[in-house]
VEXMARTI-774799 format. One line per 5 residues: their letters; for each residue x negated, y, z of N, C-alpha, C, CB. Coordinates in nm, 2 decimals, decimal comma, always signed. Each point is the difference from the previous one (the first is absolute). Glycine has a CB too. Example, Ala and Ser with C-alpha at 12.3 -4.5 7.8 and 13.67 -1.06 7.14 Angstrom:
AS> -1,32/-0,57/+0,78/+0,09/+0,12/+0,00/-0,09/+0,12/+0,00/+0,19/-0,12/+0,12; -0,15/+0,23/-0,19/-0,09/+0,11/+0,00/+0,08/+0,11/+0,08/-0,12/-0,06/-0,22;
//
This chain:
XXXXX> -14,67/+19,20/+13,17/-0,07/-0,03/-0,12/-0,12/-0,09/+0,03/+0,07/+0,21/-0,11; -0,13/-0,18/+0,23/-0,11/-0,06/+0,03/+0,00/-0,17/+0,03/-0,05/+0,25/+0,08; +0,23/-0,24/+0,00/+0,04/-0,12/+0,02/-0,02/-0,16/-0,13/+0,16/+0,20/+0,17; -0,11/-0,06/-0,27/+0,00/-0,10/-0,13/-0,13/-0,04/-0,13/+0,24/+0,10/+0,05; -0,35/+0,01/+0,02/-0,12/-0,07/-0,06/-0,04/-0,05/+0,15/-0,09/+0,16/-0,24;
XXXXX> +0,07/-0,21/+0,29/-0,01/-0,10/+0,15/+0,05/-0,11/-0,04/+0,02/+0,14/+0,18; +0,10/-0,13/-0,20/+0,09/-0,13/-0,03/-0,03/-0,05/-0,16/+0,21/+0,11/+0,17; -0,22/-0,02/-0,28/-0,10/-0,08/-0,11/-0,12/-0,05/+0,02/+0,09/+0,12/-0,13; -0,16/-0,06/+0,20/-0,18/-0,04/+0,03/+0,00/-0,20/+0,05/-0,07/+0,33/+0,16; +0,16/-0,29/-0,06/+0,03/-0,15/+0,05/+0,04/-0,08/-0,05/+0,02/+0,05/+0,12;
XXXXX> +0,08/-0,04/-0,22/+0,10/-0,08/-0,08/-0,12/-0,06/-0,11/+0,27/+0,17/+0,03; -0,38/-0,05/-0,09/-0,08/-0,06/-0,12/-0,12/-0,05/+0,09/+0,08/+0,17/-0,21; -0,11/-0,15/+0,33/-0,12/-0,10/+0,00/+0,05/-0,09/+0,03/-0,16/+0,11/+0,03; +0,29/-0,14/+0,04/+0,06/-0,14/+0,02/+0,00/-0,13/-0,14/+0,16/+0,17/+0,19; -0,11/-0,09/-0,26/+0,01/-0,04/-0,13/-0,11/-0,06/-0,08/+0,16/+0,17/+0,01;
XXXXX> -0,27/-0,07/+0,01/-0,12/-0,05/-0,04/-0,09/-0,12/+0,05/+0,01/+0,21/-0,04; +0,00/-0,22/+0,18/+0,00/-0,10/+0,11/+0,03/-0,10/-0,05/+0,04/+0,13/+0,16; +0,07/-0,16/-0,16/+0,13/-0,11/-0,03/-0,01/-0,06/-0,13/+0,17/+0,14/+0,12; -0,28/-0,04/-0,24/+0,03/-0,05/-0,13/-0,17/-0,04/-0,01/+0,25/+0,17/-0,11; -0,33/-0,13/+0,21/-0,15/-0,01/-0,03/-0,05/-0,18/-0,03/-0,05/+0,24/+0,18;
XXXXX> -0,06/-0,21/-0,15/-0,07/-0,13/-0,02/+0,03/-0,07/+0,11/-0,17/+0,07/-0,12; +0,27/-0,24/+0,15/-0,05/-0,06/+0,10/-0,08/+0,02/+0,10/+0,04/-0,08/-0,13; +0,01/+0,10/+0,27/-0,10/-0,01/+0,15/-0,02/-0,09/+0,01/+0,05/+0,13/+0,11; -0,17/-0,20/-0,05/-0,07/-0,12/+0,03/+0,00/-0,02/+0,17/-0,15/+0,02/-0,23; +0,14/-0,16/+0,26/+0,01/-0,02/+0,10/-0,13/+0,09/+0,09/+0,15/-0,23/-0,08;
XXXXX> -0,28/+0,26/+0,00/-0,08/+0,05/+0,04/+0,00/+0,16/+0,01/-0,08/-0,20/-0,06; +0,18/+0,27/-0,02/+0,02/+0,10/-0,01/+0,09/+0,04/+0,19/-0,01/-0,04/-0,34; +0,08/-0,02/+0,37/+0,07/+0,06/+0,11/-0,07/-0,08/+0,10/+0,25/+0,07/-0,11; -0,36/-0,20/+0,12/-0,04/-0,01/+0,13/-0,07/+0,05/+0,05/+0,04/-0,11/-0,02; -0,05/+0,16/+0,15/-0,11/+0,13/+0,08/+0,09/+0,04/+0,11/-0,15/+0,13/-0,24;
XXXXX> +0,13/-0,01/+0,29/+0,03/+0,08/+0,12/+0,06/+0,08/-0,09/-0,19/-0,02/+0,20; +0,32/+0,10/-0,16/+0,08/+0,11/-0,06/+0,03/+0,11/+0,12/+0,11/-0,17/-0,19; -0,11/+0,29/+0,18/+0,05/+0,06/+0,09/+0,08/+0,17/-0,05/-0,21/-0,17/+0,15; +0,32/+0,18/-0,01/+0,09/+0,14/-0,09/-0,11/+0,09/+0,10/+0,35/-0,04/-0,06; -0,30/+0,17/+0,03/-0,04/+0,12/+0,05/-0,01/-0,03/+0,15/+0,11/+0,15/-0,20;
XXXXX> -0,01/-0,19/+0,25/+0,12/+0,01/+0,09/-0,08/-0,07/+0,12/+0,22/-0,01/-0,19; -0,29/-0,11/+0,15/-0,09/-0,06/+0,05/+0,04/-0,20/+0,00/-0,04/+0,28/+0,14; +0,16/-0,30/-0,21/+0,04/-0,09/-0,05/-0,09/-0,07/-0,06/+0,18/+0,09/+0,01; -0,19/-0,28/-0,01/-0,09/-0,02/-0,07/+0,03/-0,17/-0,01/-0,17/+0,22/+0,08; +0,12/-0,27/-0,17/+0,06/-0,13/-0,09/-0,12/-0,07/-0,06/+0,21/+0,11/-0,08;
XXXXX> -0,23/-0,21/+0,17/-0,14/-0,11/-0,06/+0,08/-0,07/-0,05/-0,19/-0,02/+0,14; +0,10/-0,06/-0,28/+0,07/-0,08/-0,09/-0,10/-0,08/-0,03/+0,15/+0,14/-0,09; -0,13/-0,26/+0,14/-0,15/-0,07/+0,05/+0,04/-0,11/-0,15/-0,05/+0,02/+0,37; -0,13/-0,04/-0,42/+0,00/-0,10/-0,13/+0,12/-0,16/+0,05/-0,33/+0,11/-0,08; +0,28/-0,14/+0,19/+0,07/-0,13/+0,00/+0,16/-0,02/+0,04/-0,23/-0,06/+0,04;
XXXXX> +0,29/+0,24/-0,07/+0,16/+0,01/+0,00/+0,03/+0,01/+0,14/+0,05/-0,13/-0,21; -0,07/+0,18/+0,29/-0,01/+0,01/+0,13/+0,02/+0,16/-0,02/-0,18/-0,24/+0,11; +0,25/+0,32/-0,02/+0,00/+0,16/+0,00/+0,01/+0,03/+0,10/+0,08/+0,04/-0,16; -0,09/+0,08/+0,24/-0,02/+0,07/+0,08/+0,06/+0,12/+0,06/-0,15/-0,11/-0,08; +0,25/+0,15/+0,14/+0,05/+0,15/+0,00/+0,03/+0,06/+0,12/+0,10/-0,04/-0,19;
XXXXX> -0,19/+0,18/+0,18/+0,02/+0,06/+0,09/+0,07/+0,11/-0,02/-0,17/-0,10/+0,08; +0,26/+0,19/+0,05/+0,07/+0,09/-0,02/+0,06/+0,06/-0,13/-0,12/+0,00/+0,17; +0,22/-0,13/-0,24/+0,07/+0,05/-0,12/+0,15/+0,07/+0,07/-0,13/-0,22/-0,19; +0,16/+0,32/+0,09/+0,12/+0,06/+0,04/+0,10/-0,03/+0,01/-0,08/+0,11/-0,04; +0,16/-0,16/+0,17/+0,13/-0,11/-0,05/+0,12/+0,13/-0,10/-0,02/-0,20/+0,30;
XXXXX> +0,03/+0,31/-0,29/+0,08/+0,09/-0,08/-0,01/-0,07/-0,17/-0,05/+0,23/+0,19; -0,09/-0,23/-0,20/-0,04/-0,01/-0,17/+0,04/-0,14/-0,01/-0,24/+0,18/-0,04; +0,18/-0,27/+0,14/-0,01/-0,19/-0,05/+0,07/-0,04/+0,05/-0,19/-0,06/-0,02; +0,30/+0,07/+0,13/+0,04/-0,06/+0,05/+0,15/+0,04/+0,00/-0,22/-0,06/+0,10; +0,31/+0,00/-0,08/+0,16/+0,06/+0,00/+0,01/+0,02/+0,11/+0,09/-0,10/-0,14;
XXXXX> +0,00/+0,18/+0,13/-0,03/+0,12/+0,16/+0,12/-0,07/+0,09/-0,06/+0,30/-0,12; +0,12/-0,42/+0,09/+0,12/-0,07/+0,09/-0,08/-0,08/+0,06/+0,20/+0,01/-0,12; -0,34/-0,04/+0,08/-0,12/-0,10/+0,10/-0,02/+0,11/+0,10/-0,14/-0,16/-0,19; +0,13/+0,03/+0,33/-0,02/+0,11/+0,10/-0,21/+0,01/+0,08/+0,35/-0,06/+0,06; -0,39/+0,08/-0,21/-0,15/+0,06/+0,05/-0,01/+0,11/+0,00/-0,10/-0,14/-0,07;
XXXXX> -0,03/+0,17/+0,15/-0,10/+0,06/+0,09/+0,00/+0,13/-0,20/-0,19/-0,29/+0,27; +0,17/+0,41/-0,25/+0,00/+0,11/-0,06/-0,16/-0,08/-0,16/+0,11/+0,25/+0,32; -0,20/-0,32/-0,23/-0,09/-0,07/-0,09/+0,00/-0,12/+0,02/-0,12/+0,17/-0,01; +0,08/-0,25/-0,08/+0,00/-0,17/+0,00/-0,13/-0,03/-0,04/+0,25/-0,05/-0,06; -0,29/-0,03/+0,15/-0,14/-0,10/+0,02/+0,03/-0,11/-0,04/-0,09/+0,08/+0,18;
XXXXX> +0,03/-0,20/-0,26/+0,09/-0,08/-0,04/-0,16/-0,13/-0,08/+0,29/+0,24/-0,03; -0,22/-0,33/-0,04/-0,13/-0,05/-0,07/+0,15/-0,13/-0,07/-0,35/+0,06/+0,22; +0,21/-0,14/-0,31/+0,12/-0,10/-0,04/-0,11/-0,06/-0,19/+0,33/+0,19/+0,16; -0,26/-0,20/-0,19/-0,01/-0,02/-0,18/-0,01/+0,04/-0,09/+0,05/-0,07/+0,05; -0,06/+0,12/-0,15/+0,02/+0,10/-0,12/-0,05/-0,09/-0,14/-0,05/+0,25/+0,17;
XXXXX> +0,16/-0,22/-0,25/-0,02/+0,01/-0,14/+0,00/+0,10/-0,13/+0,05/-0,17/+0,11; -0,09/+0,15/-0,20/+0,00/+0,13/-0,13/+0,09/-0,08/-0,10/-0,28/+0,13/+0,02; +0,38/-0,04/-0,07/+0,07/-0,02/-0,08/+0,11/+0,14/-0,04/-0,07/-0,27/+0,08; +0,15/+0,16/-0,23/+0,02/+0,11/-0,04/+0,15/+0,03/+0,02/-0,19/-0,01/-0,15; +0,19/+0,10/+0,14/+0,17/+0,01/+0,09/+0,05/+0,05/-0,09/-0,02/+0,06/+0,24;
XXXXX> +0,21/-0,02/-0,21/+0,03/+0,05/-0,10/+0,00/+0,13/-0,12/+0,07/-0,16/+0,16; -0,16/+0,25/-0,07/-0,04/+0,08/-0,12/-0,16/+0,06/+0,02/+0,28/+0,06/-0,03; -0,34/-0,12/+0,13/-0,10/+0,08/+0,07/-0,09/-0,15/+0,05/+0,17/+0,26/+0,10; -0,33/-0,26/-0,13/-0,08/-0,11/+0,08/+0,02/+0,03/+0,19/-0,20/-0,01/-0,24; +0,16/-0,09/+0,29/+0,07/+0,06/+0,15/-0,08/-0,16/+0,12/+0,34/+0,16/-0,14;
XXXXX> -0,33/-0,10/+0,19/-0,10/-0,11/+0,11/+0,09/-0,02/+0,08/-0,23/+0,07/+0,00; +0,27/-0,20/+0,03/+0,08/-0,05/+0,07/-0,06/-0,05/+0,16/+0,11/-0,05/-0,25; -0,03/+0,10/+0,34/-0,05/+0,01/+0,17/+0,08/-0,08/+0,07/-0,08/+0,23/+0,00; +0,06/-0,35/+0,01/+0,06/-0,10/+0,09/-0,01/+0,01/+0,14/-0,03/-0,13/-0,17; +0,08/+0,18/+0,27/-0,04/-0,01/+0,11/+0,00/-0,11/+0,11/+0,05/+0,20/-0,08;
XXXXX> -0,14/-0,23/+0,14/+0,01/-0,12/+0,09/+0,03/+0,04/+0,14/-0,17/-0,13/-0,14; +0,09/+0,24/+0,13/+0,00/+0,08/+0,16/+0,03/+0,15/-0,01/-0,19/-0,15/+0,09; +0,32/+0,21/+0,01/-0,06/+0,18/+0,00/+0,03/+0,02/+0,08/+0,00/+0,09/-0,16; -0,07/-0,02/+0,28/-0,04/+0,07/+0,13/+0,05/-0,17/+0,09/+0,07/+0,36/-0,04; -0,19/-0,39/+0,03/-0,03/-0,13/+0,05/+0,09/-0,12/+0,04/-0,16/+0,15/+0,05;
XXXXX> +0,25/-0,09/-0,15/+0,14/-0,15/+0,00/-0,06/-0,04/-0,13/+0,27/+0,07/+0,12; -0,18/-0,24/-0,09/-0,01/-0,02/-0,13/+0,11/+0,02/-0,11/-0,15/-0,14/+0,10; +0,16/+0,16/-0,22/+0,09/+0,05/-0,14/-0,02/-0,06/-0,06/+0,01/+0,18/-0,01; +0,10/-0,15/-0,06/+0,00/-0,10/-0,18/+0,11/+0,13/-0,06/+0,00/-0,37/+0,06; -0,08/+0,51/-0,12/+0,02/+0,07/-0,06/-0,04/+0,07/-0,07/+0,07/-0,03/+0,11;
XXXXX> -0,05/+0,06/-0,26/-0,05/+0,06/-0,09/-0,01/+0,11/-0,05/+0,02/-0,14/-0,01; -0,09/+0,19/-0,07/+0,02/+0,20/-0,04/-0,12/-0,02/-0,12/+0,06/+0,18/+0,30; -0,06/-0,11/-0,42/-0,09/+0,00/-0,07/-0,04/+0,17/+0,03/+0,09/-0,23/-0,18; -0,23/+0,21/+0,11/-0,07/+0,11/-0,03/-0,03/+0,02/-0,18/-0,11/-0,04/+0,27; +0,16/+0,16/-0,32/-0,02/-0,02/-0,16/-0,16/+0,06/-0,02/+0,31/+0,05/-0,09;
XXXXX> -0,37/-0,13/-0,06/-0,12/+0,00/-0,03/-0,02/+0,15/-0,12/-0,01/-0,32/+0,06; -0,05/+0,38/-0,03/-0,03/+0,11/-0,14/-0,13/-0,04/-0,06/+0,11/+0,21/+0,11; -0,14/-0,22/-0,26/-0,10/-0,03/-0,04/-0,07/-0,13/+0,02/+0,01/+0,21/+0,00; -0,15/-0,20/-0,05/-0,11/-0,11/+0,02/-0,12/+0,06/-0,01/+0,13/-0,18/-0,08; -0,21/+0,09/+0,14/-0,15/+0,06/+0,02/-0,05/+0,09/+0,14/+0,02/+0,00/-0,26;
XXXXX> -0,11/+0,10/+0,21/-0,02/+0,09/+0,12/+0,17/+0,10/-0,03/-0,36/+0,02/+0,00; +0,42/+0,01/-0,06/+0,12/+0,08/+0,01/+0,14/-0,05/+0,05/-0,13/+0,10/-0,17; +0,07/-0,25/+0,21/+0,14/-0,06/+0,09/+0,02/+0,14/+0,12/-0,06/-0,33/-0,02; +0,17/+0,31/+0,04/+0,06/+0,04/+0,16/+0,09/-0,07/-0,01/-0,05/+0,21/+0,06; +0,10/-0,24/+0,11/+0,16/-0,06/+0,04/+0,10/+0,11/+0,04/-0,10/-0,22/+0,11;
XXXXX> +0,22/+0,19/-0,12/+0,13/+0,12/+0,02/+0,10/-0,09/+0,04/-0,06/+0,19/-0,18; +0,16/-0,06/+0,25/+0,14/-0,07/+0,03/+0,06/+0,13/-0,03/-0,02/-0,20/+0,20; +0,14/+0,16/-0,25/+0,10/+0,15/-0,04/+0,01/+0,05/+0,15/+0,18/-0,07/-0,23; -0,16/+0,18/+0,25/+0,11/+0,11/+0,14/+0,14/-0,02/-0,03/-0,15/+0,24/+0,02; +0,23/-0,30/+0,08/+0,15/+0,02/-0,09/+0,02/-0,09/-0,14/-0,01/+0,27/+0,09;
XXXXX> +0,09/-0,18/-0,11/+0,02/-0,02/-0,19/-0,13/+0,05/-0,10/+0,28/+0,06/+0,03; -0,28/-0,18/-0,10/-0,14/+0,01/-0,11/+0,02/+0,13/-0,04/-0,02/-0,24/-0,12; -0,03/+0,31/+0,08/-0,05/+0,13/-0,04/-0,02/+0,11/+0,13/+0,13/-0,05/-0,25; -0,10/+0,03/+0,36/+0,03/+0,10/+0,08/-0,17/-0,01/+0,12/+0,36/-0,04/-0,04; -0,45/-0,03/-0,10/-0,14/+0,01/+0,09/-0,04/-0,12/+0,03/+0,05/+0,19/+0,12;
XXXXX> -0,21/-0,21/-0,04/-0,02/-0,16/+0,04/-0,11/+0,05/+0,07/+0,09/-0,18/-0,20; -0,08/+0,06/+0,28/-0,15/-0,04/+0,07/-0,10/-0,08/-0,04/+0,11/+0,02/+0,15; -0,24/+0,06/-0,09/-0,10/-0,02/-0,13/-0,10/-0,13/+0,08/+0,00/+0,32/-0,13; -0,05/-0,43/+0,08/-0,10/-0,02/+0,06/-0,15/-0,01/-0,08/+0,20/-0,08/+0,16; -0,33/+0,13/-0,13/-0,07/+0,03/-0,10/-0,13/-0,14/+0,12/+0,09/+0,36/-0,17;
XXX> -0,18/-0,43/+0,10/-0,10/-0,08/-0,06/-0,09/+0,05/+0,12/+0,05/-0,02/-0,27; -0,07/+0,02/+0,40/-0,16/-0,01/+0,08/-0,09/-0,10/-0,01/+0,10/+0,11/+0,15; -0,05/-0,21/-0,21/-0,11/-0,08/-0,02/+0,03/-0,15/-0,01/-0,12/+0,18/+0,10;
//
């Protein structure tokens, strides 16, 4: 039972997210970081930054990286197909160079943005990244 108010909780703030007010390009640029110690600069002149993202969550697991990915490259905001979502171009990760992509989805705007990626299949959870500055 618990599983299934867990699994509504997520489903409606996703929803609310998704349906809110426009995120702005100022809304998601800054430093982001998970619990975990993961962390995502999103620099004003579209330039990004990543340290120790989880290849399980971002990456397809038939890529043969390192358990975390270091990485940097490009980024844009836009709106995807059901969810705003910041688009992560990679130029470099673990100091080769790439030309590979992965979005991060946007919740909200303002001080109540955060960034997320589903676990798995959408509803089955997400990684959170919240605003240091």
């Amino acid at each position: 039972m618990k599983q299934h108010f867990a699994f509504l909780g997520i489903v409606c703030a996703t929803l609310l997210g998704a349906c809110g007010k426009q995120p702005t390009r100022e809304d998601v640029t800054g430093t982001w970081r998970n619990s975990d110690g993961a962390q995502l600069t999103l620099e004003h002149d579209g330039r990004f930054f990543a340290r120790s993202l989880p290849q399980a969550v971002f990456f397809r697991l038939d890529k043969k990286f390192d358990s975390t990915i270091d990485g940097h490259g490009v980024w844009t905001l836009k709106k995807g197909a059901a969810y705003w979502e910041v688009r992560l171009s990679f130029k470099e990760i673990a100091t080769k160079p790439a030309s590979y992509g992965i979005s991060v989805l946007v919740s909200g705007s303002g001080p109540a943005t955060y960034l997320y990626e589903w676990k798995g299949e959408e509803g089955q959870g997400f990684y959170r990244f919240d605003k240091i500055h």
